[in-house]
C-alpha positions as CSV (number, residue, x, y, z in Angstrom):
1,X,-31.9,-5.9,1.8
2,X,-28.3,-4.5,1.2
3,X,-26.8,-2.2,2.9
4,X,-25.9,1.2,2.1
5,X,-22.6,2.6,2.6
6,X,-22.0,5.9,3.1
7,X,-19.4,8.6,3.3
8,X,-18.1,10.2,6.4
9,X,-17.6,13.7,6.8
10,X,-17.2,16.0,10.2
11,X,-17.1,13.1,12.2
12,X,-21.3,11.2,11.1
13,X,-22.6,9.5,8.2
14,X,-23.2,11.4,5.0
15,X,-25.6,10.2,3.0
16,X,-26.5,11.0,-0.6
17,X,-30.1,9.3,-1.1
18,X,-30.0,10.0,-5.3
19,X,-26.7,9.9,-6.1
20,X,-25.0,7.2,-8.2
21,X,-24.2,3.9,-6.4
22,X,-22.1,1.0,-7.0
23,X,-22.4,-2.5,-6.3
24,X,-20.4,-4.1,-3.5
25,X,-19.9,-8.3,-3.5
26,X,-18.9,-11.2,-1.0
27,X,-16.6,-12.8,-3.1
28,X,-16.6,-16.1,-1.8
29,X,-21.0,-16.1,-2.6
30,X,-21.0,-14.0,-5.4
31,X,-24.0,-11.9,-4.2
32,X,-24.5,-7.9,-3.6
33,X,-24.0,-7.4,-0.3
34,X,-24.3,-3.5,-0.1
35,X,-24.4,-0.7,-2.8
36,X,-21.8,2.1,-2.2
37,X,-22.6,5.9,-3.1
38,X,-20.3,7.5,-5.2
39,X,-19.4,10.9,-4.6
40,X,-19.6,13.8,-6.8
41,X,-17.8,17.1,-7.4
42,X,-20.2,19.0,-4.7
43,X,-19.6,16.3,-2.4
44,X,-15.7,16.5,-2.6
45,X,-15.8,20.6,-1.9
46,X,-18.2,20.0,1.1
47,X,-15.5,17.4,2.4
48,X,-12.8,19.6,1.5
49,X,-14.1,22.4,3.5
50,X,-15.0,20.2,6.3
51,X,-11.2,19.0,6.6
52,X,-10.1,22.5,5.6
53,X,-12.0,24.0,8.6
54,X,-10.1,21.2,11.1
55,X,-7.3,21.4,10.0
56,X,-6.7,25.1,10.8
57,X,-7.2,24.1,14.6
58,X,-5.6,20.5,14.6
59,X,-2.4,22.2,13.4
60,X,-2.5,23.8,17.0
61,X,-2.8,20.9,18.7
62,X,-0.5,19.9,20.6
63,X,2.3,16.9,19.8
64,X,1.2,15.7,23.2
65,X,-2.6,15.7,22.5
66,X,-1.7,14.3,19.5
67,X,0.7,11.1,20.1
68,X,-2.3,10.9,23.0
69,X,-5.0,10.0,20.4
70,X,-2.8,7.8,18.6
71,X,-2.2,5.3,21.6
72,X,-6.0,5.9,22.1
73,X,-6.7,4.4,18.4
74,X,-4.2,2.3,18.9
75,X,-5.6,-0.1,21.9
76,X,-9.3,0.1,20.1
77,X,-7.9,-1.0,17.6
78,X,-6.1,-3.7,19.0
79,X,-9.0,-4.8,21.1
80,X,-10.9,-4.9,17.8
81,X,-8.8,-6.3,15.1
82,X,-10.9,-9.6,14.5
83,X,-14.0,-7.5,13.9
84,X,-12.4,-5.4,11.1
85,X,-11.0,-8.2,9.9
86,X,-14.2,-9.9,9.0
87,X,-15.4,-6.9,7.2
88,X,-12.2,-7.3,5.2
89,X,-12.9,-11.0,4.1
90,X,-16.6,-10.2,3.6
91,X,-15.6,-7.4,0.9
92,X,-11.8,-8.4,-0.5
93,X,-12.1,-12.3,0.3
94,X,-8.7,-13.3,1.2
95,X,-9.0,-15.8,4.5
96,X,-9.3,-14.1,7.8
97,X,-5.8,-15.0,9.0
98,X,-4.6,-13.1,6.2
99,X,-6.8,-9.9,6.9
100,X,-5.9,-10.3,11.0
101,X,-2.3,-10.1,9.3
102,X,-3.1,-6.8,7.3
103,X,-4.4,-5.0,10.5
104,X,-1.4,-6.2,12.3
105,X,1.0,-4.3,9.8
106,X,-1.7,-1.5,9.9
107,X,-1.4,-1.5,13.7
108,X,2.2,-0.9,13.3
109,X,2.4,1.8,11.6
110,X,0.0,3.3,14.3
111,X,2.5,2.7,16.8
112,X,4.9,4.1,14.8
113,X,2.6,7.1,15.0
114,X,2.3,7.2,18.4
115,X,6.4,9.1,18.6
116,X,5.1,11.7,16.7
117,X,6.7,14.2,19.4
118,X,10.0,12.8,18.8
119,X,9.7,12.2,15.0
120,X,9.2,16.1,14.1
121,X,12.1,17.8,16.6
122,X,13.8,19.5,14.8
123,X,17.4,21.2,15.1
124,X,18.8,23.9,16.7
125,X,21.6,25.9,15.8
126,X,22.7,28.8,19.2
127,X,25.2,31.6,17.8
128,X,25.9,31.0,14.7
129,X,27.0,34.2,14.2
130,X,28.1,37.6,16.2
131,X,25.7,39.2,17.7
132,X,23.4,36.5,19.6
133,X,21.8,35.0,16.2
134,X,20.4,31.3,16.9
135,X,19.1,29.3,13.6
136,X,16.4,26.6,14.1
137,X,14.3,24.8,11.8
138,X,10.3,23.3,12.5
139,X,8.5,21.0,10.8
140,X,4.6,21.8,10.0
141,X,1.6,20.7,8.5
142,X,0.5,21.0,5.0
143,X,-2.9,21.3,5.8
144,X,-5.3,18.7,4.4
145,X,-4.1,15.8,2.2
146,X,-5.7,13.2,0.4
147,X,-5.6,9.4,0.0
148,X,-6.4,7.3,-2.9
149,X,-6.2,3.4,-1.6
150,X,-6.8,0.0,-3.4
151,X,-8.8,-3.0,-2.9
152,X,-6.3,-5.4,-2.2
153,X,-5.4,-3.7,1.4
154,X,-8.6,-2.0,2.7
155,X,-7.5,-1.7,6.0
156,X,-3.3,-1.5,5.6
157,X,-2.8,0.7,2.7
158,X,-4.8,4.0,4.5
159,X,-3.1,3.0,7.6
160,X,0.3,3.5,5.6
161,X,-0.7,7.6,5.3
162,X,-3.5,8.4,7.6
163,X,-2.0,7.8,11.4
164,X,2.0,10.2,9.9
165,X,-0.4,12.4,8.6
166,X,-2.8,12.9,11.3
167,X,-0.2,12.6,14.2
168,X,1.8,15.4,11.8
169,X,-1.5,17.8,12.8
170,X,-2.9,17.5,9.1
171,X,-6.7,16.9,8.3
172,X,-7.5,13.9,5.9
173,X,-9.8,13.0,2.8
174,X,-9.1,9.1,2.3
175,X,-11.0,7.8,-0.7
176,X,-10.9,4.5,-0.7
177,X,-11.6,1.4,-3.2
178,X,-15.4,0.9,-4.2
179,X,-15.0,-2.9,-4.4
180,X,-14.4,-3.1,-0.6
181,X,-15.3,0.1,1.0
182,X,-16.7,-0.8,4.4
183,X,-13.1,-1.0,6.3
184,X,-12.5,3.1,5.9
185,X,-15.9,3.9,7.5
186,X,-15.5,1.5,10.3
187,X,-11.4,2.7,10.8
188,X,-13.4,6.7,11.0
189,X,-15.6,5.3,13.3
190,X,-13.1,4.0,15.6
191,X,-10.9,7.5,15.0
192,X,-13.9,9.5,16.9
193,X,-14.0,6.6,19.4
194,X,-10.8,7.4,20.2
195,X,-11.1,10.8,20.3
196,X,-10.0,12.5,17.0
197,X,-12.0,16.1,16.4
198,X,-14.7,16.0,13.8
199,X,-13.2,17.1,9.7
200,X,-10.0,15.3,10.4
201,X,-10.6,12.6,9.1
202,X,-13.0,12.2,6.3
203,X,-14.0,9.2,4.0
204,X,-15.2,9.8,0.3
205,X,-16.5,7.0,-1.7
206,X,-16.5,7.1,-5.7
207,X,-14.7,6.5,-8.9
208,X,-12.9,8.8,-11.4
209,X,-15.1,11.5,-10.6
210,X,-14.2,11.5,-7.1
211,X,-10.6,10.7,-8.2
212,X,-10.4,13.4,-10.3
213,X,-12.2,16.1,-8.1
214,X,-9.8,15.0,-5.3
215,X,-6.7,15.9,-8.4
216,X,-7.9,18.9,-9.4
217,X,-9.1,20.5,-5.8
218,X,-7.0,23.3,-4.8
219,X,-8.2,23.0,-1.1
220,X,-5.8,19.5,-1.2
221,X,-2.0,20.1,-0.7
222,X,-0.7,16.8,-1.2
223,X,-1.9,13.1,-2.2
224,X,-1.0,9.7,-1.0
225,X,-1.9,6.9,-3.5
226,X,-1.3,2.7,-4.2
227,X,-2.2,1.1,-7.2
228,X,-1.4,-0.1,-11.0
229,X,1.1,1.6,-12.6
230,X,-1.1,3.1,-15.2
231,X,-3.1,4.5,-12.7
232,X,-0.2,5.9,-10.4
233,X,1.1,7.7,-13.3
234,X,-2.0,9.5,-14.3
235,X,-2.5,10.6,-10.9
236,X,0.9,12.1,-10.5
237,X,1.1,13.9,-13.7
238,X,-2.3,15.4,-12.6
239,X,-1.7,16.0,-9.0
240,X,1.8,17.9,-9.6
241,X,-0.1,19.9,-12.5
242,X,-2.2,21.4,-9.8
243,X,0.6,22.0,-7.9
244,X,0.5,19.4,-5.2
245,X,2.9,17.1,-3.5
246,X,2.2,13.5,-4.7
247,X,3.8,9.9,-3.6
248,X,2.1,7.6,-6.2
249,X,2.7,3.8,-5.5
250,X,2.4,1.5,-9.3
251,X,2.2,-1.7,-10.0
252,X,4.8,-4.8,-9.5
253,X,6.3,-8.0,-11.4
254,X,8.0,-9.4,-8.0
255,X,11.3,-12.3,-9.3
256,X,12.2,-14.4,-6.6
257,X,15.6,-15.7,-7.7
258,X,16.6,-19.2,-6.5
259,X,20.3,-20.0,-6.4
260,X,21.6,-23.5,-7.1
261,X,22.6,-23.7,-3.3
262,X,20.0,-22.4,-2.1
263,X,17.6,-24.7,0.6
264,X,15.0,-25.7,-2.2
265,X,12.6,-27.0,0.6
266,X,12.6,-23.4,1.9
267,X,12.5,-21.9,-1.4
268,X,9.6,-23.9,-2.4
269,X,7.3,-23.3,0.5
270,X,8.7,-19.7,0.5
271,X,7.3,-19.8,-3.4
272,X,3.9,-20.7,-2.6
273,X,3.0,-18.4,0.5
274,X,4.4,-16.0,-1.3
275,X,2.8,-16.6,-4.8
276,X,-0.5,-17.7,-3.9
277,X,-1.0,-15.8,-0.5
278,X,-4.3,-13.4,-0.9
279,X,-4.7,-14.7,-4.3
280,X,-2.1,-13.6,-5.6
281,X,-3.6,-10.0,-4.9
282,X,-1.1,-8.3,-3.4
283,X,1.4,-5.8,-4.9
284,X,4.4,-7.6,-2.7
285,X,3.1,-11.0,-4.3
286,X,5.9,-13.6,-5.8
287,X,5.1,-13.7,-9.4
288,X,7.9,-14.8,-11.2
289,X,10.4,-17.5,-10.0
290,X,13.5,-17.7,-11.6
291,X,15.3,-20.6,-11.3
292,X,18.9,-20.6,-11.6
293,X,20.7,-24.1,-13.4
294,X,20.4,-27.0,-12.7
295,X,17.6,-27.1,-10.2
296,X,14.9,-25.8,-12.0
297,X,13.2,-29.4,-12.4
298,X,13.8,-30.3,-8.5
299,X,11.9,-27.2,-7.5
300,X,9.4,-26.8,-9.9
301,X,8.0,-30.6,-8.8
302,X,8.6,-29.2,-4.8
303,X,6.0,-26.1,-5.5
304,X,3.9,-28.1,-7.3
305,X,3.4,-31.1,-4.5
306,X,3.2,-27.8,-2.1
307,X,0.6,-26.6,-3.9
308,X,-2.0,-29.6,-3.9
309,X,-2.3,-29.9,-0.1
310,X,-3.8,-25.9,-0.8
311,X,-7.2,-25.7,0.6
312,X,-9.4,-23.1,-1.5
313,X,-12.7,-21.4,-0.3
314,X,-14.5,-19.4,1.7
315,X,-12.4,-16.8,4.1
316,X,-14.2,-17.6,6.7
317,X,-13.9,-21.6,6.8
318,X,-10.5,-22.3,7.6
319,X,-9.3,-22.2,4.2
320,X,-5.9,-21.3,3.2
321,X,-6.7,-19.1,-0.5
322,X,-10.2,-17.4,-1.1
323,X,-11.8,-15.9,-4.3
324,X,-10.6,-13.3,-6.3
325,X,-11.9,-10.0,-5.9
326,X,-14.7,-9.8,-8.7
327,X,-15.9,-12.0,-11.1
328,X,-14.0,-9.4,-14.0
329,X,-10.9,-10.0,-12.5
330,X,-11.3,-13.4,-11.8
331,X,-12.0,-13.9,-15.6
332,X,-9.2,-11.6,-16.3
333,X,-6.8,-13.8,-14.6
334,X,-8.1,-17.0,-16.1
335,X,-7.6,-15.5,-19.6
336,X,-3.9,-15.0,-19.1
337,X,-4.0,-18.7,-17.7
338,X,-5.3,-19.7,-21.2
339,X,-3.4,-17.5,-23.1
340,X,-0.1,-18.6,-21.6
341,X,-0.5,-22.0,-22.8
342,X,-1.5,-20.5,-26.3
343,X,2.0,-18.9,-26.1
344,X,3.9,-21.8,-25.1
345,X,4.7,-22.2,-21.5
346,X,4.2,-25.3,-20.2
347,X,0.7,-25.3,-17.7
348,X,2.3,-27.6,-14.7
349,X,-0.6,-27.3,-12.6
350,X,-4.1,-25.9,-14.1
351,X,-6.1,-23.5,-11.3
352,X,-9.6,-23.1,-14.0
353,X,-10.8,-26.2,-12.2
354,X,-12.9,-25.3,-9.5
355,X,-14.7,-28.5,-8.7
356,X,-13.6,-29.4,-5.0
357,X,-13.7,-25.7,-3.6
358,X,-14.9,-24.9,-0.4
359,X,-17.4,-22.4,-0.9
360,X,-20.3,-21.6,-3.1
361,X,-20.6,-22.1,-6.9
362,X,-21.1,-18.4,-7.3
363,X,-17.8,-17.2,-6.0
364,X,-15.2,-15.6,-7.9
365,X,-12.9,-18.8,-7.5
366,X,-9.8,-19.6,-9.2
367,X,-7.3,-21.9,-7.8
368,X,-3.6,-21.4,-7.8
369,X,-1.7,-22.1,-11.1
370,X,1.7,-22.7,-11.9
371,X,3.6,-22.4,-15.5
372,X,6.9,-23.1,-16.3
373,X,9.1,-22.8,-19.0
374,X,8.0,-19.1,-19.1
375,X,10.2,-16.6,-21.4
376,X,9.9,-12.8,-20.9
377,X,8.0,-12.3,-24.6
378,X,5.2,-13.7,-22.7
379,X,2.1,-11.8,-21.8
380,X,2.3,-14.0,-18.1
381,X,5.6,-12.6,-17.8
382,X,5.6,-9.1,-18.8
383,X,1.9,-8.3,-17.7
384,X,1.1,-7.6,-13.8
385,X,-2.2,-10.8,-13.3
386,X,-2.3,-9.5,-10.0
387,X,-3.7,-13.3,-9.5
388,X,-2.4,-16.8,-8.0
389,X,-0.4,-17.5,-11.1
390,X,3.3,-18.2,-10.4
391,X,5.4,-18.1,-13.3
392,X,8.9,-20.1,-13.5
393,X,11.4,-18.6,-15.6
394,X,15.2,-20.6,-16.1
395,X,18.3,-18.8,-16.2
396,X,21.5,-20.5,-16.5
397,X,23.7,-18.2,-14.1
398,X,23.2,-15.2,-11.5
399,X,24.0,-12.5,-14.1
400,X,22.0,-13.7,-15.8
401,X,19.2,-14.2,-13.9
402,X,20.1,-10.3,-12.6
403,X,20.4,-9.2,-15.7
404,X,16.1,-10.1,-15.9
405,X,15.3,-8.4,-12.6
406,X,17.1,-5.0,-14.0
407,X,15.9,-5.1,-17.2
408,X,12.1,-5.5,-15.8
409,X,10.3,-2.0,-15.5
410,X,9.1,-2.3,-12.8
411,X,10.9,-2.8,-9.1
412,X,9.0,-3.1,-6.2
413,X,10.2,-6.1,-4.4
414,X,12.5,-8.9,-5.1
415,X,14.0,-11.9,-3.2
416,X,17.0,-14.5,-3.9
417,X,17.4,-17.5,-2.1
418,X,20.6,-18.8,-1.3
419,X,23.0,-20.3,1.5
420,X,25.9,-18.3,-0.5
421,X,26.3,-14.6,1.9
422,X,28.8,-13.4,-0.5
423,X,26.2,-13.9,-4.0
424,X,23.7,-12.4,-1.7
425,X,25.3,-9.2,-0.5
426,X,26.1,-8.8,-4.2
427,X,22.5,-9.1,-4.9
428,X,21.5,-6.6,-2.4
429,X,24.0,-4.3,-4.3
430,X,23.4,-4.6,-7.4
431,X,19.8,-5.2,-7.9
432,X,17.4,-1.6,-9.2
433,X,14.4,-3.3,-6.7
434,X,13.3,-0.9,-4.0
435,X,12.8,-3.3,-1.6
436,X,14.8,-6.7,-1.6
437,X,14.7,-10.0,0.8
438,X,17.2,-12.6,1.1
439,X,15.9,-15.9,2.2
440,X,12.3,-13.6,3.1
441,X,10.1,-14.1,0.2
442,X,7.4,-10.8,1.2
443,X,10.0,-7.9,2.3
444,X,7.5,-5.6,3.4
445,X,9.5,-3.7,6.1
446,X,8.1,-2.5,9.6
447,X,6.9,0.7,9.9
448,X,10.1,2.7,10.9
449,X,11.4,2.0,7.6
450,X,9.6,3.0,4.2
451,X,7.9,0.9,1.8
452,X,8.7,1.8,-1.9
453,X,10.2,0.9,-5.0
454,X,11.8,2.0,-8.2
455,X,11.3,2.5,-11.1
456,X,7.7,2.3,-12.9
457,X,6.6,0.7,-9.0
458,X,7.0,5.0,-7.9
459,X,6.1,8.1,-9.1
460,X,7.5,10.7,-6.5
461,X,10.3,11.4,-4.5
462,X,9.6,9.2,-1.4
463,X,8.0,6.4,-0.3
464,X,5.3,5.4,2.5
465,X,5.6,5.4,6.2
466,X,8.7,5.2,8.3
467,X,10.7,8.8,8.3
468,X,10.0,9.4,4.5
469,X,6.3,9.3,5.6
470,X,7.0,12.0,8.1
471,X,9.0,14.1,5.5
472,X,5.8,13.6,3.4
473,X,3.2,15.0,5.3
474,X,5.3,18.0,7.0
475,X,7.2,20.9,5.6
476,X,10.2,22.3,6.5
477,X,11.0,26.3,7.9
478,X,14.3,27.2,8.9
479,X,14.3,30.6,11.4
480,X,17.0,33.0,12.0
481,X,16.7,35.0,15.2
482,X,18.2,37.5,17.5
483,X,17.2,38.0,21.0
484,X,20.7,39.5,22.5
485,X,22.4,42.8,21.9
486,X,19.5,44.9,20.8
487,X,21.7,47.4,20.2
488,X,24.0,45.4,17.2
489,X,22.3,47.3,14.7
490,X,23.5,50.2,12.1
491,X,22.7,50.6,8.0
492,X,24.6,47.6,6.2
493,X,23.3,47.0,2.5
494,X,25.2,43.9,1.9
495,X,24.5,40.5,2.4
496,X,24.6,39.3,5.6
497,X,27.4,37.7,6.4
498,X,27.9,35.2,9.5
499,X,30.9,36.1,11.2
């Protein structure tokens, strides 16, 4: 038997008996494990009104009452990260260190929830003008907002929006990934536990119909979403059309640039954990290496020793690198692996054979692969595998090897590695990456700063969490009053001047 999974709406299970399903896998087995049901138009309204409904008495709610519920999800959660994180690896596959890690950075965010009261004061201006006249300005909700999250962080990625927005006094409609979708019921669950008010926090599963209902809805005033790039895009050129506020996180080619100075033992282990990590499936992942002259050799042959004493398999064995997320991606991946030597780049160590892997024959395995000699014509280069292949590209100087990280579309994250603090506070300069790490191979900030990049990595004007994530969920009002001197009055048709 497989389990159903089904949506949550006004705080209980809502179950659709004959609507479409899809399939949900263990990775590491390769067998269903549960069958998802996929929303519909009808069902997005009914969840809409639900959270519309809430959300016009949540608003009221006190900042007290409300940075209250947050500490209150905050120890459950904390008491009970291991258990999500084993229905992360059961779903996604990635080893359940790395999902314990995920919550963790989830967690935070929480925490960073938990000062809502001091996060939306806002100013206060007392007699600016004759007369007694005081200007002040508010933040407030926009009502209820919807989340569109990916596979690869079932648990994190909702935990970027949902705690701002919730702790801003906003009601939520988080649909998450159908490949892994068990993480967002459990997180509602633990919501109520906590104490949140039924409609606040709603889950929808589906697929482009639930996607596009979510769009087009008129009841939704803004929308939080991670993915590819492709997506992303779509989803902010529809969401503005109907008129609502969108932050759409894209896709990623991640250079890590390695300076001839730099500690090539550090760099090297830096370039596996950082390249091979949860697959490869992450949108922070390492995925090109360029290697500045003339060490290129030396640390191509350090990664790849790294890389044999790798342990793949099953999550939940001790393993350091799990399956892929499906069998189509895993195929995906292995086609670029295959293509790439096609094209030219030399295949330094070969991840299609799977014969000492630690886990069953039917998982969605693929080991990590490195190429080097890779040149940015090259599908491996200029595609996003979203896998554990690390590509090494050469460069013969730091403006040059600049030069490759500003001419990429894309600029999530980047790193250089170096013992050189003047070449690196140039690179923090000069580099078009949103988020950059010097000697830190994964710059994924804490939660009181935001995660975003540039380029074809964002559509929208800010990014997730920290104060931007604030800004985000709230808008501003600005109020002019007078209290004193009822009697400064009279007939003046001009504009008002402050004097």
């Amino acid at each position: 038997m497989t389990e159903r999974i089904t949506h949550w709406i006004a705080g209980a299970s809502h179950g659709q008996p004959a609507g479409r399903t899809g399939d949900v896998y263990d990775p590491a087995v390769g067998t269903v494990t549960g069958r998802v049901e996929l929303a519909d138009a009808a069902l997005v309204n009914t969840a809409v009104a639900v959270a519309t409904k809430a959300a016009s008495t949540w608003r009221l709610s006190s900042l007290s009452r409300r940075a209250k519920l947050m500490f209150a999800f905050r120890e459950l959660l904390a008491a009970r990260k291991e258990e999500l994180a084993a229905i992360i690896t059961a779903e996604h596959g990635k080893v359940l260190s790395d999902a314990l890690g995920e919550v963790t950075r989830g967690l935070e965010v929480v925490e960073f929830a938990c000062g809502i009261p001091h996060l939306m004061k806002g100013g206060y201006s007392a007699g600016v003008s004759a007369g007694g006249v005081d200007v002040f300005s508010i933040r407030q909700p926009l009502g209820v907002v919807g989340i569109i999250s990916p596979f690869n962080f079932p648990a994190m990625v909702p935990m970027w929006f949902f705690p701002l927005a919730i702790a801003a006094g906003n009601a939520v409609l988080l649909k998450p990934s159908e490949k892994n979708p068990s993480a967002s019921v459990w997180l509602a669950q633990l919501l109520s536990e906590a104490g949140l008010p039924d409609g606040v926090f709603n889950v929808v599963h589906g697929d482009k119909v639930a996607v596009d209902s979510i769009l087009q809805h008129p009841g939704i005033a803004a929308i939080s979403f991670v993915g590819s790039t492709t997506i992303a895009r779509y989803v902010y050129a529809e969401g503005t059309r109907t008129g609502k506020r969108v932050q759409a996180l894209g896709g990623a080619k991640n250079h890590m640039v390695v300076l001839p100075d730099a500690d090539l033992d550090l760099a090297a282990d830096a370039a596996v954990n950082a390249g091979f990590g949860s697959a490869g499936e992450r949108c922070m992942a390492i995925s090109a290496l360029i290697a500045v002259e003339p060490i290129a050799d030396e640390l191509v042959n350090r990664i790849a020793s790294r890389m044999a004493s790798i342990k793949v398999g099953d999550g939940r064995r001790g393993c350091d690198m799990g399956p892929l997320v499906t069998r189509t991606h895993r195929d995906k991946v292995a086609a670029y692996v295959h293509d790439g030597v096609a094209e030219g780049a030399t295949l330094v160590v070969d991840g299609r054979n799977i014969s000492d892997i630690d886990g069953d024959d039917g998982g969605f395995w693929l080991k990590p692969t490195l190429f080097d000699h890779v040149t940015t014509d090259m599908q491996l280069y200029t595609d996003e595998l979203f896998g554990p292949v690390l590509s090494v590209v050469r460069a013969d100087s730091y403006d040059d090897a600049l030069a490759l990280v500003n001419a990429n579309p894309y600029g999530n994250g980047t790193a250089i590695f170096t013992n050189d603090g003047g070449a690196a506070r140039r690179f923090q300069d000069e580099v078009q990456v949103g988020m950059v790490g010097i000697n830190v191979p994964i710059p994924v900030p804490m939660a009181y700063y935001s995660f975003g990049g540039w380029k074809a990595s964002l559509f929208g004007d800010t990014h997730a969490h920290g104060a931007d994530g604030v800004q985000f969920f709230t808008r501003g009002k600005v109020v002019t009053s007078r209290w004193l001197d009822p009697s400064h009055g009279g007939l003046n048709l001009g504009f008002p001047e402050h004097g």
